[in-house]
N, C-alpha and C positions, 0 to 999 in steps of 0.2 A: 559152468564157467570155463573149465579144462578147454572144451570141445571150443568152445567162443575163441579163447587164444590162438589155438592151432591153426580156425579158421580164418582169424586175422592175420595172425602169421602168413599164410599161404595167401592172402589176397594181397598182401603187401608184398611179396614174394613174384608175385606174378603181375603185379604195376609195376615194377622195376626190369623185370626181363625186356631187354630188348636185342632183336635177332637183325644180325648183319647179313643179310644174302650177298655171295659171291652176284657180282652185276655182267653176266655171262654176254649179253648185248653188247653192252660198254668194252669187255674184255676181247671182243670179235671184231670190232669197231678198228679196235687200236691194235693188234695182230696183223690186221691187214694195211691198215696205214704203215705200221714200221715194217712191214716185210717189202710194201711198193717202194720206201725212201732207202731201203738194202738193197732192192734190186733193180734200183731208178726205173722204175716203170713209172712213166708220167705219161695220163691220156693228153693226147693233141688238144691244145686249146683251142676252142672256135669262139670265133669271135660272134658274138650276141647282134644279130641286126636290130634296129630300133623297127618297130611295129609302127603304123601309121599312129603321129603326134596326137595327143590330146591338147585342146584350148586350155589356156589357163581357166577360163572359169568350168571347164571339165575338170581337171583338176581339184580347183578346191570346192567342185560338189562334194567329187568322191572322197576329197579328206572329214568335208562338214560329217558326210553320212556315218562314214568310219565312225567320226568322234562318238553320232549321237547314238551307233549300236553299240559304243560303250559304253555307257552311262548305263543305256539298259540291261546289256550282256558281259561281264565283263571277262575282257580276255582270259583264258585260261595256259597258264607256263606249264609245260611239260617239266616235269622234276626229275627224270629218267635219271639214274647213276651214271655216272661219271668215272675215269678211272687216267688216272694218271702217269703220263707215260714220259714227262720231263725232272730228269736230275741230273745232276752231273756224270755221275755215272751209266745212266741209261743215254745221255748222251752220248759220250766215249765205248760205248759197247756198239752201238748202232754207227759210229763212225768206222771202229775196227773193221765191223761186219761188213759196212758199202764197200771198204777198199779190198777186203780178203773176195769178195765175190765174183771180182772180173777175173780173179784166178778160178773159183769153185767153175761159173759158168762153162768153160771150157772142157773141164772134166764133167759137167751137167751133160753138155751137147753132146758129148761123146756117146755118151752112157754110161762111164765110170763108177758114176756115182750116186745114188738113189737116197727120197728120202722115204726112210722109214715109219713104221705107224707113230711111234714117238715122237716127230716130227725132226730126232734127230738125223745126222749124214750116215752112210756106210760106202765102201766097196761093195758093187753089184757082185762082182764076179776079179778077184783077187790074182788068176792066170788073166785076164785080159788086161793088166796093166804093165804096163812095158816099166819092165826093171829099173830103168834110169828114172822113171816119175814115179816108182813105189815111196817114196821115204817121203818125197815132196808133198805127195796124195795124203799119206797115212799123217804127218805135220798139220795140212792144210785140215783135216778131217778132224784131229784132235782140236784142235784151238780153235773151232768153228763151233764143237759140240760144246765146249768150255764155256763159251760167251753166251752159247743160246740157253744153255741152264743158268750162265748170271745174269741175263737180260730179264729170264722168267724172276728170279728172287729180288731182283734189284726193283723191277715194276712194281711185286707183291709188298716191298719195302714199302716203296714211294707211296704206298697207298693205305700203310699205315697196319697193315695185314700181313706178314711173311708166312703166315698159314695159307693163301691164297696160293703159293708159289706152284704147287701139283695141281691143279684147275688151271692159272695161266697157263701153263706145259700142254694141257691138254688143248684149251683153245687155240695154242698155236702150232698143236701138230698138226689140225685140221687144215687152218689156214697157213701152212707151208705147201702144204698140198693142193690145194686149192688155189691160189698164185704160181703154181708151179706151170714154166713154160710148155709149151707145144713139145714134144719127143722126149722130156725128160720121163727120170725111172720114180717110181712112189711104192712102198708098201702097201698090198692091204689084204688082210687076213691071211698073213703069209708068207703071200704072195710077191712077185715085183711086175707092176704094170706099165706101161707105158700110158704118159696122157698125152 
């Protein structure tokens, strides 16, 4: 009877466990959209030509058809996770960040400035910055890395998770890097490379 309980116990135990996977997809997704609305990188829109017209009763073949491999088949919705990357505050961090950037850029082009394997900023090389922009640098440098670690916890908030915050960090050290323009500096293993 003992052994009975324990076994119900444990199968009652393990219908209620349910596991939250980090949605690392979702979280790449949305890494790379806020680092392009930070660093207005907007691709050229092309304008869509219209393909040779369909008849209307082309048309509503193709919708009849549609309808009737519904019936038989029925659509299937992709459920994929989701991750949310709108609050007021993930607003206001990502607004901070577009306008601090036309300053970073500068120090980017130069080579000043590199991003790291943590996806946070550094000084590349601390003699190559002209005395009158050190304080400006090391300013811009702090309050950059400040927002990008509250961007990561304010996301992992937003999503209901603030355990999530070291996993965002890493998805967006990759994707810092990976957005990062033509001649800038990056870490990696180390190192500082140029892409």
């Amino acid at each position: 009877m003992r052994k009975l309980s324990v076994l119900g116990a444990l199968l009652l135990t393990a219908c209620v466990t349910i596991n939250i996977y980090f949605p690392a997809a979702a979280a790449e997704k949305a890494a790379d959209e806020i680092i392009k609305d930070i660093q207005s990188i907007t691709p050229p829109k092309q304008e869509l030509k219209p393909k040779a017209g369909l008849t209307n009763w082309e048309i509503a073949a193709y919708k009849l058809l549609d309808s009737a491999i519904n019936v038989v088949i029925s659509p299937a919705q992709a459920d994929g996770a989701d991750l949310s990357i709108d609050s007021p505050q993930i607003r206001q961090l990502r607004a901070t960040m577009a306008t601090r950037f036309a300053t970073l850029q500068t120090f980017y082009a130069a080579g000043l400035i590199g991003i790291q394997a943590d996806g946070f900023l550094a000084v590349r090389d601390a003699a190559s910055v002209p005395l009158k922009d050190r304080n400006q640098l090391n300013t811009l440098i702090a309050a950059e890395n400040a927002d990008r670690q509250n961007l990561y916890q304010a996301i992992a908030n937003a999503n209901g998770h603030p355990d999530w915050a070291t996993q965002i960090k890493s998805t967006f050290a990759a994707s810092w890097v990976s957005n990062a323009q033509a001649g800038w500096w990056y870490q990696s293993s180390g190192t500082w490379k140029q892409k």
